[in-house]
N, C-alpha and C positions, 0 to 999 in steps of 0.2 A: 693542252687547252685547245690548239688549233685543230688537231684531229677531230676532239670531241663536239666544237664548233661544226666540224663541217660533218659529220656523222649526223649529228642533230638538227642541222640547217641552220646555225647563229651565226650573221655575219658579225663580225668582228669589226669595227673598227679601228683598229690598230694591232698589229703583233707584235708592240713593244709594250715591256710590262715598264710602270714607271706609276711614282705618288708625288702627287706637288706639293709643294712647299703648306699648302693650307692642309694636305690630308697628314702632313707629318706632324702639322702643331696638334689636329686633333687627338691623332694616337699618344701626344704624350702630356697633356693638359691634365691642371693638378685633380680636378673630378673625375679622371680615372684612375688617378693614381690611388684616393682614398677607396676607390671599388675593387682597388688590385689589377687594374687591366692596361695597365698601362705597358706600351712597348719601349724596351727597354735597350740603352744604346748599343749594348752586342747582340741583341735581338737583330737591328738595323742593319749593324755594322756585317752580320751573318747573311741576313736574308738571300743575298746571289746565290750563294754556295748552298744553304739548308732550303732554298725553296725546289731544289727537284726532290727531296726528300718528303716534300708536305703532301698532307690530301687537297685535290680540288675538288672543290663542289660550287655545282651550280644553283643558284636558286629562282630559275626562271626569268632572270634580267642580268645579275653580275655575275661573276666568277670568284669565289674567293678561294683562300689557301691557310689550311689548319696544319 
């Protein structure tokens, strides 16, 4: 992500990846779970390890990871 940051000109504010406590209750609130998209506790408990493994993609403001 930082590479592509600076390859692209985005500064970054932060080089620590991190989700607070409000963006954890979103991911697993029961209106996603009836959508099926809800993340799921070895999901969480994985993400360290299985996030160098994901896609990053940019959408012109955030970064996220598939």
């Amino acid at each position: 992500m930082m590479l592509f940051a600076q390859v692209n000109v985005i500064n970054l504010a932060s080089d620590e990846l991190y989700m607070s406590a409000k963006q954890l209750q979103h991911c697993m609130r029961a209106s996603k779970a009836t959508k099926g998209l809800v993340v799921t506790d070895a999901d969480l408990i994985g993400f360290p390890q299985n996030r160098f493994q994901m896609d990053l993609y940019y959408d012109g403001e955030c970064f996220y990871l598939y």
